[in-house]
MMTF fields as JSON, N, C-alpha, C and O atoms, coordinates in Angstrom:
{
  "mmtfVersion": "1.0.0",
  "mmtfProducer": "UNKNOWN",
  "numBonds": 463,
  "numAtoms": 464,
  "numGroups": 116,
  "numChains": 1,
  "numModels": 1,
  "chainsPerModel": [1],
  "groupsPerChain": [116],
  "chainIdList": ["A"],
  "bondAtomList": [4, 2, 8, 6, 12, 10, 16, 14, 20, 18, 24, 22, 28, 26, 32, 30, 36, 34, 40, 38, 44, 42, 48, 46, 52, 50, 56, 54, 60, 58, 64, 62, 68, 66, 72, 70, 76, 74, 80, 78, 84, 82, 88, 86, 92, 90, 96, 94, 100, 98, 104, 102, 108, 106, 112, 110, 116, 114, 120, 118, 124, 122, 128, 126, 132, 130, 136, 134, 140, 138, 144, 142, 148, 146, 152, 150, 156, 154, 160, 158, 164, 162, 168, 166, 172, 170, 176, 174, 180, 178, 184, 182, 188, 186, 192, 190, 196, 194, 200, 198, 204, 202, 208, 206, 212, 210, 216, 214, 220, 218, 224, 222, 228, 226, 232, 230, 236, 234, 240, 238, 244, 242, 248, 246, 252, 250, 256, 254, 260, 258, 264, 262, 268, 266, 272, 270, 276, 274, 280, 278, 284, 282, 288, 286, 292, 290, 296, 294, 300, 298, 304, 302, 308, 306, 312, 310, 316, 314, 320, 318, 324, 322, 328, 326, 332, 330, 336, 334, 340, 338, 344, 342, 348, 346, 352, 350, 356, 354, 360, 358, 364, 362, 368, 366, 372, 370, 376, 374, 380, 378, 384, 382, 388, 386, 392, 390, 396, 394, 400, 398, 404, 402, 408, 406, 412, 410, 416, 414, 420, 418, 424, 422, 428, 426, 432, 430, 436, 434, 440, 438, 444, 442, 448, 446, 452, 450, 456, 454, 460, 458],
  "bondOrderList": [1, 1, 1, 1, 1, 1, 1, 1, 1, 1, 1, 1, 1, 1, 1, 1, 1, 1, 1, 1, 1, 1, 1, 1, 1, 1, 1, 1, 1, 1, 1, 1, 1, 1, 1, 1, 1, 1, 1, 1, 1, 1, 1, 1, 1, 1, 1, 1, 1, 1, 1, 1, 1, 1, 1, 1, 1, 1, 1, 1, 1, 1, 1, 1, 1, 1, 1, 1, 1, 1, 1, 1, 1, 1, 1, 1, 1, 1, 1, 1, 1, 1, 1, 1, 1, 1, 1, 1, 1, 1, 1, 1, 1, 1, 1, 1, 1, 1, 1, 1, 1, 1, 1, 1, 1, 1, 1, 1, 1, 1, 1, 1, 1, 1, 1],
  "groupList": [{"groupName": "UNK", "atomNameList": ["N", "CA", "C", "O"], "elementList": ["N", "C", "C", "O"], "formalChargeList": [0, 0, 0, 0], "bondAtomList": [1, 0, 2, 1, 3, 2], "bondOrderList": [1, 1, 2], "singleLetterCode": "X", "chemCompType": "L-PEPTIDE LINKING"}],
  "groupTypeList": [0, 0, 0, 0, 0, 0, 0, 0, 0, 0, 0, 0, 0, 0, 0, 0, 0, 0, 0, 0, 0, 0, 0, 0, 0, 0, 0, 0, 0, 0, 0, 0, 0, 0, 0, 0, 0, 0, 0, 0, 0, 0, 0, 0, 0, 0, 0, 0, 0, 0, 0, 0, 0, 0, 0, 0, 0, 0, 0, 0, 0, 0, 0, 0, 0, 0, 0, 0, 0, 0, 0, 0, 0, 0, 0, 0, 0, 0, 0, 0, 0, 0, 0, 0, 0, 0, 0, 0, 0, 0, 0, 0, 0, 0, 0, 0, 0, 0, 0, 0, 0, 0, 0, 0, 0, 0, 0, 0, 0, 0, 0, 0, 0, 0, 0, 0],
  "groupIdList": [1, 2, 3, 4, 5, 6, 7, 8, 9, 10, 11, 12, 13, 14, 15, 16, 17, 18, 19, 20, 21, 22, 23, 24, 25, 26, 27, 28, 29, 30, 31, 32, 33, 34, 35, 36, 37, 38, 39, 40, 41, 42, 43, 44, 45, 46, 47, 48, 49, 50, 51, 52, 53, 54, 55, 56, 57, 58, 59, 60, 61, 62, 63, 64, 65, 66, 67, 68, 69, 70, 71, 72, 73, 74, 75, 76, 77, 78, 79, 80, 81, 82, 83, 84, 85, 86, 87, 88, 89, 90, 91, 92, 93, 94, 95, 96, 97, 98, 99, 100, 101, 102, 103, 104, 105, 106, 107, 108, 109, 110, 111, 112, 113, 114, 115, 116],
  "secStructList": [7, 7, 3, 3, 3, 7, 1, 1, 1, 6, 6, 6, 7, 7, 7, 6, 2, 2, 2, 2, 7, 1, 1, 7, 7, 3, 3, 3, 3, 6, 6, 3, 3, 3, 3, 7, 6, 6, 1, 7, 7, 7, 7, 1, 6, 6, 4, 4, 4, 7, 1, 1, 7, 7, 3, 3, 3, 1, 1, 1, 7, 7, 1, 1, 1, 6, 6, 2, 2, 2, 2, 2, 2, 2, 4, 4, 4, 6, 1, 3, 3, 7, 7, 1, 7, 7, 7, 7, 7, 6, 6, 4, 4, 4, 4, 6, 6, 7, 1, 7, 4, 4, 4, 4, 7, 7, 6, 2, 2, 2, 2, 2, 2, 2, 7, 7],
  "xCoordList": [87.431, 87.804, 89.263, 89.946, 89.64, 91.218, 91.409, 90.392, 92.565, 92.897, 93.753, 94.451, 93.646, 94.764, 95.825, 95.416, 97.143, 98.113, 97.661, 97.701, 97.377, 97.264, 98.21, 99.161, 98.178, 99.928, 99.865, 100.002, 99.664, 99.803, 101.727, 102.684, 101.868, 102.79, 104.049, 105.204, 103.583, 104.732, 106.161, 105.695, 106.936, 107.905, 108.243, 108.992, 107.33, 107.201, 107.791, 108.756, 107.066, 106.983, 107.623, 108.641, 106.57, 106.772, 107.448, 108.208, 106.988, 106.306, 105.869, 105.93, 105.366, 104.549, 103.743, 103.732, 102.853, 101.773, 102.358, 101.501, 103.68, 104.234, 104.478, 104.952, 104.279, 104.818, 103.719, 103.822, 102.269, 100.999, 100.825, 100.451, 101.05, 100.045, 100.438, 101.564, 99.342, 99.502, 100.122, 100.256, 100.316, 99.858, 101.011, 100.838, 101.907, 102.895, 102.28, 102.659, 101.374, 101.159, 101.357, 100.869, 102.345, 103.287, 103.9, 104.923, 104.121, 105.263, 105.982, 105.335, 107.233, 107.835, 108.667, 109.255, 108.551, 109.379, 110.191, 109.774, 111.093, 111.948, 111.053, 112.055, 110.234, 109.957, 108.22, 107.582, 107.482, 106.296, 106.065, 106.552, 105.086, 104.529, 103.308, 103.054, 102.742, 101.551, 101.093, 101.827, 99.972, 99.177, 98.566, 97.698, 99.17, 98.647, 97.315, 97.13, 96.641, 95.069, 94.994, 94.148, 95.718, 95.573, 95.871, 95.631, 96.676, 96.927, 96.534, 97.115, 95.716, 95.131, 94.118, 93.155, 93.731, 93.045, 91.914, 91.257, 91.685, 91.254, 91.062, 89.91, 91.957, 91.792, 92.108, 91.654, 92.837, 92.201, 93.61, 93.667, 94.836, 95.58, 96.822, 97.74, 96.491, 97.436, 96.869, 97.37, 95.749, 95.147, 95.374, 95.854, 95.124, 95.703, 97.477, 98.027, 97.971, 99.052, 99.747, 100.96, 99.101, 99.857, 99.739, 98.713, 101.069, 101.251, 100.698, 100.035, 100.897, 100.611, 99.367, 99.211, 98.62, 96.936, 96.834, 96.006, 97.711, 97.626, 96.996, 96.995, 96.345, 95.779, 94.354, 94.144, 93.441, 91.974, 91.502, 91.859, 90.298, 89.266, 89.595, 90.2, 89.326, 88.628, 87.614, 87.893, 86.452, 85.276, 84.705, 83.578, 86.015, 85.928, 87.497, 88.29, 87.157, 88.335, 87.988, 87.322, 88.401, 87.479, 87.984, 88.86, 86.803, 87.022, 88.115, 88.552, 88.378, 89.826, 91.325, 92.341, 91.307, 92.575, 91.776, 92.649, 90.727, 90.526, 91.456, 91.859, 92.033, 93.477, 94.408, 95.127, 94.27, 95.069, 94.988, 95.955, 93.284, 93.407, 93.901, 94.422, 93.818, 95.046, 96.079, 96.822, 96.546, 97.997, 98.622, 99.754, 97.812, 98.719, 97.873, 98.217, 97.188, 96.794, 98.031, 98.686, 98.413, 99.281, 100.772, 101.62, 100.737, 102.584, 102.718, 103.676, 101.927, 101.849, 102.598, 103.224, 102.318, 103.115, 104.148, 104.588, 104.661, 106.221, 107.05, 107.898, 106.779, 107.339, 108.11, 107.546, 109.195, 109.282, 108.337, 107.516, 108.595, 108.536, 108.537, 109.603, 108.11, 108.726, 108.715, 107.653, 110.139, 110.172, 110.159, 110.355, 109.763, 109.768, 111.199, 111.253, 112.137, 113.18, 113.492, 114.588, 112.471, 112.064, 112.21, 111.454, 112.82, 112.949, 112.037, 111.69, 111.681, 111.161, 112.153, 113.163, 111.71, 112.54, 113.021, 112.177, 114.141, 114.736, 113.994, 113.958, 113.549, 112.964, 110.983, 110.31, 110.71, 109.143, 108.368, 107.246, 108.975, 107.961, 107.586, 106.704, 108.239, 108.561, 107.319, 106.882, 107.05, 105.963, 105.008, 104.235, 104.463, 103.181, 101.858, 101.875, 101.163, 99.714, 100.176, 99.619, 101.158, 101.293, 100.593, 100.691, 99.911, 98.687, 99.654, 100.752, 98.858, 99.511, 101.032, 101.911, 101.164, 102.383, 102.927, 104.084, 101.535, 102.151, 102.696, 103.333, 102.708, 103.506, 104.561, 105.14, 105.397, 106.349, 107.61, 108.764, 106.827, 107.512, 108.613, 108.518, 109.548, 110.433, 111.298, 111.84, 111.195, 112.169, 111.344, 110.177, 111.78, 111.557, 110.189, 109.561, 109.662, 108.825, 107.687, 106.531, 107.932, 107.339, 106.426, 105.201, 107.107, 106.672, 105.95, 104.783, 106.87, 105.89, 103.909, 103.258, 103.699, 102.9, 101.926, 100.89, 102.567, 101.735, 101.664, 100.847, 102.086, 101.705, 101.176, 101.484, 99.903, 98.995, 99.434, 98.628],
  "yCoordList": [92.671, 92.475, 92.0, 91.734, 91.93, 92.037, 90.961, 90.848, 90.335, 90.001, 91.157, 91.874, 91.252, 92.046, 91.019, 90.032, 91.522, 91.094, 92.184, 93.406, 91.405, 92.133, 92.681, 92.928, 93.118, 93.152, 92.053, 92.401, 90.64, 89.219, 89.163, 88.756, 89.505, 89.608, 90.141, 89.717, 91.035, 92.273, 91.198, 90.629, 91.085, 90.738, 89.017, 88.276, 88.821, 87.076, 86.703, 85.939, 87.409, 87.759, 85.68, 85.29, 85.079, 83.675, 83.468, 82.567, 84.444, 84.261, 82.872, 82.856, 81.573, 80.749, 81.124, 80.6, 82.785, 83.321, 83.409, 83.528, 83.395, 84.272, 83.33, 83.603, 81.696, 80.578, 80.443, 80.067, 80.803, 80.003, 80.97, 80.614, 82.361, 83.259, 82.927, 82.56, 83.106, 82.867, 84.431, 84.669, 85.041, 86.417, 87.422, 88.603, 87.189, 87.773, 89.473, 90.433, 89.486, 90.498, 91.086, 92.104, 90.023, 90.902, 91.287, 90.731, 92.202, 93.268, 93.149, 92.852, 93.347, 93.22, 94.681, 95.499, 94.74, 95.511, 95.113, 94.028, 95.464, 94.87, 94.034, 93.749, 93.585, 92.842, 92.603, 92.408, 92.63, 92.068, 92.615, 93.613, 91.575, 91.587, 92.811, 93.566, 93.047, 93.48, 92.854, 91.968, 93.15, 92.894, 93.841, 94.642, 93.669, 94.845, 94.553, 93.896, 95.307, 95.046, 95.292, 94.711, 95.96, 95.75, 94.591, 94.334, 93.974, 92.693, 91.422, 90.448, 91.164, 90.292, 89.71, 90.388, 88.514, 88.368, 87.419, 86.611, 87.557, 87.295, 85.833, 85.432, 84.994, 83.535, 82.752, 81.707, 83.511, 82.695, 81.816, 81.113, 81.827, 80.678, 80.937, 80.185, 82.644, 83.183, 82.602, 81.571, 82.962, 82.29, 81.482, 81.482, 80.244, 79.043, 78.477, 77.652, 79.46, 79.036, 79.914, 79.813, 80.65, 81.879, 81.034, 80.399, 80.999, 80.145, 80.876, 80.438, 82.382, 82.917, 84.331, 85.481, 83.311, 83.587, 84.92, 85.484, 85.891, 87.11, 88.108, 89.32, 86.542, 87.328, 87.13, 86.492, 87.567, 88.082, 88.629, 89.572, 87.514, 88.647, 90.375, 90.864, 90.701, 91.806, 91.884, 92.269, 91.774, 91.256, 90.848, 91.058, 90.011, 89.325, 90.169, 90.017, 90.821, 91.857, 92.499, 93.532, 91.933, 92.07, 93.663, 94.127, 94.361, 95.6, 96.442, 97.575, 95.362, 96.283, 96.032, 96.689, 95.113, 95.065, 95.992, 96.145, 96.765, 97.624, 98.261, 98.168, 99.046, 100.135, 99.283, 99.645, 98.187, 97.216, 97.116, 96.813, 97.491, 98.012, 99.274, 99.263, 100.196, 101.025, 100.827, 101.087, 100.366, 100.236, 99.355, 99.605, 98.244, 97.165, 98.258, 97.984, 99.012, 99.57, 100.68, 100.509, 101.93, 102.455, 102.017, 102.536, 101.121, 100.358, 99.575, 99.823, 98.962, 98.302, 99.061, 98.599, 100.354, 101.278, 101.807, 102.55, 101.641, 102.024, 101.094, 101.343, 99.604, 98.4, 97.795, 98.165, 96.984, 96.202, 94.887, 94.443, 94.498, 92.824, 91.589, 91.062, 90.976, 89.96, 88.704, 88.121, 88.113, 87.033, 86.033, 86.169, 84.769, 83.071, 83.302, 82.534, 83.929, 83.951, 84.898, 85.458, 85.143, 85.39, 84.577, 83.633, 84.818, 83.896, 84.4, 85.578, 83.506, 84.102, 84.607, 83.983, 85.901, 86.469, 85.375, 84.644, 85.301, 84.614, 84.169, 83.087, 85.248, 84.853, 84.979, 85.445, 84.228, 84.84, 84.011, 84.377, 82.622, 81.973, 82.649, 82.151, 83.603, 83.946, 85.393, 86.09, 85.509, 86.895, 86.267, 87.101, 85.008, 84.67, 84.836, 84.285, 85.306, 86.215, 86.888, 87.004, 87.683, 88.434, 90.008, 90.338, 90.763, 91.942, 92.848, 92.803, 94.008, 95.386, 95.37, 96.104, 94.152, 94.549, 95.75, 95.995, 96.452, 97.807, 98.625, 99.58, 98.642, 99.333, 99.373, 100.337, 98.033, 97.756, 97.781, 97.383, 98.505, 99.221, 100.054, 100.723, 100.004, 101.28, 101.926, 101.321, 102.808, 103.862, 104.008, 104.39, 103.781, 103.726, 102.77, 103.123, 101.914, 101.048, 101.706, 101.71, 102.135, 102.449, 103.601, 103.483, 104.823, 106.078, 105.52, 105.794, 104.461, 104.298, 103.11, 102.678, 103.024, 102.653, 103.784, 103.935, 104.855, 105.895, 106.762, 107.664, 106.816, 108.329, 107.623, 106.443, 108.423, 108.474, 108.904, 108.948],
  "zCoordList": [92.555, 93.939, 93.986, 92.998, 95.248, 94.858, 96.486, 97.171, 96.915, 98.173, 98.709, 97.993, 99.867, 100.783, 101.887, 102.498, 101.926, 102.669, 104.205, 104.352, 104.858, 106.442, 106.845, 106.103, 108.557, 108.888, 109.877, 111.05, 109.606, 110.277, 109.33, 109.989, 108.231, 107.179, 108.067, 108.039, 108.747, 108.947, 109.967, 110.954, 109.844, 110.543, 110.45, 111.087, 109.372, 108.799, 107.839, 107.858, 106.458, 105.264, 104.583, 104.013, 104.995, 104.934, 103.354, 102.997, 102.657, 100.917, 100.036, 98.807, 100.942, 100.433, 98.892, 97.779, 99.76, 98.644, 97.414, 96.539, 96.924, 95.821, 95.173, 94.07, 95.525, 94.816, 94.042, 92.875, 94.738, 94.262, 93.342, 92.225, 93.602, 92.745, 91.266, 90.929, 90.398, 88.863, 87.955, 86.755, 88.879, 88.212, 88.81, 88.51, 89.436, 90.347, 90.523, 89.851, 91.483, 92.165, 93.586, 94.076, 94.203, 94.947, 95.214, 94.815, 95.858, 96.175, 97.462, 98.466, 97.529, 98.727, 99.372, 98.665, 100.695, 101.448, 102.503, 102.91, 103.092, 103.833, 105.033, 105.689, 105.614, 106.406, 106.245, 107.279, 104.871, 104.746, 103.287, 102.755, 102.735, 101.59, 101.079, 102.018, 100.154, 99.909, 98.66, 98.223, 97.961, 96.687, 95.913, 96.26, 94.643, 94.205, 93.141, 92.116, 93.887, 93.529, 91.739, 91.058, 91.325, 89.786, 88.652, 87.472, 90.007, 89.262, 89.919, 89.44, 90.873, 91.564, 91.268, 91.626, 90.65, 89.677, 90.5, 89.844, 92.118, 93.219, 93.105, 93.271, 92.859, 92.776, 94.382, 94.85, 94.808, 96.54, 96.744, 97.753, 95.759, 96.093, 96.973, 97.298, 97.35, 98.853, 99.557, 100.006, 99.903, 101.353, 101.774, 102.908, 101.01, 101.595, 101.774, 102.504, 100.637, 101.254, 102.268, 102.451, 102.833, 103.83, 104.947, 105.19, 105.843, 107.515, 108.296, 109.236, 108.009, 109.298, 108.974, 109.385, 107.912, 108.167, 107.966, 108.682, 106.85, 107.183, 105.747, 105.531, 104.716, 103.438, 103.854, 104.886, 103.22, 102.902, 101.715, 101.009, 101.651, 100.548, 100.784, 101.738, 100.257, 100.415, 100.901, 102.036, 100.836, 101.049, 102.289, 102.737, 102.938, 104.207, 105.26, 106.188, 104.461, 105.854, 107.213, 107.286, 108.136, 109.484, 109.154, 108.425, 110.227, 110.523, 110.948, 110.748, 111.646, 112.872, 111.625, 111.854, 110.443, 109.093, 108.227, 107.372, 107.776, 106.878, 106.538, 105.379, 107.403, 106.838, 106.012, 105.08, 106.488, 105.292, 103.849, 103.149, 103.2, 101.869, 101.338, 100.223, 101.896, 101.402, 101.533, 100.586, 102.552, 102.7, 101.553, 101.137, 101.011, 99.96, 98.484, 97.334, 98.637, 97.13, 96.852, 95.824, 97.821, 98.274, 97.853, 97.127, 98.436, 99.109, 97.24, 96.509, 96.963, 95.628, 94.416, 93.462, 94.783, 93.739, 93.905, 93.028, 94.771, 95.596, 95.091, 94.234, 95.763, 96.166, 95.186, 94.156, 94.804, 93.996, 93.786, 94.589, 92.784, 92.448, 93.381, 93.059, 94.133, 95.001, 94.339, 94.119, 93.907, 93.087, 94.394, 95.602, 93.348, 94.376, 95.111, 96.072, 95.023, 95.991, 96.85, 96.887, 97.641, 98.851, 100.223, 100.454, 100.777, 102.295, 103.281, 103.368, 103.983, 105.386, 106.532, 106.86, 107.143, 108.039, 109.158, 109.676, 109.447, 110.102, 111.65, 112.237, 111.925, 112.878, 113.302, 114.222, 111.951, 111.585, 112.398, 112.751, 112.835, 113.215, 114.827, 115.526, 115.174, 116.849, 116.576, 117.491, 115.464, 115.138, 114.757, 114.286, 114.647, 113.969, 114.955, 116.056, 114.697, 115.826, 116.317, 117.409, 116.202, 117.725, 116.981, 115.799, 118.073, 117.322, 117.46, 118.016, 116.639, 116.235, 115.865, 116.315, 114.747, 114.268, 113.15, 112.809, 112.681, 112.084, 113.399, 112.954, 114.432, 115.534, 115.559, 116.058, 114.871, 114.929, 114.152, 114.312, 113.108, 111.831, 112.339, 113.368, 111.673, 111.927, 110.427, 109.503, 110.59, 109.564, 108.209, 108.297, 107.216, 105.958, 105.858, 104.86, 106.408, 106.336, 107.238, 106.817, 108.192, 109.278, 108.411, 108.437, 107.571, 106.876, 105.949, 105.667, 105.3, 104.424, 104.56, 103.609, 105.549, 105.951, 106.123, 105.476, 107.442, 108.31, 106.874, 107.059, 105.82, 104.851, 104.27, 104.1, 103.67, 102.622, 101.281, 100.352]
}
């Protein structure tokens, strides 16, 4: 089992998660994180440190974030590395809950979301 990065991530990208993880399995793109399930060794220590509530079991992935496991299994193999020096987007705290932020994708991020 693996955790997934939601799109609570998208326009935040806090990276708290990347301090805790033991195992550096995430990946970054210009304005949100993912996890790559091959290296997620499902220990739970994103969750708690994510602000803006946007990791999950697998397991416990509400219905309406499902597309969210492909998207970080997908995006995981594209993506680079996201080292501990990662900032949060300047203006992340002004995006935290706000819904349907894969809408809000644009260009290069945006494609790479909508393609399979």
């Amino acid at each position: 089992m693996t955790h997934v990065v939601t799109e609570q991530c998208v326009h935040c990208k806090f990276a708290e998660c990347i301090t805790y993880c033991p195992v550096a399995c995430f990946r970054e793109a210009g304005t949100f994180l993912v996890i790559d399930p091959e290296e997620c060794i499902d220990c739970g220590n994103c969750v708690e440190a994510c602000p803006a509530d946007a990791i999950y079991p697998e397991d416990e992935l509400p219905p309406e974030l499902q597309p969210a496991l492909e998207w970080n299994s997908r995006l995981a193999l594209q993506l680079p590395l996201a080292t501990t020096d990662v900032a949060p987007l300047a203006d992340a705290e002004d995006w935290v809950g706000r819904p349907d932020k894969w809408r809000t994708l644009k260009g290069e991020e945006a494609v790479r979301v909508d393609s399979p």
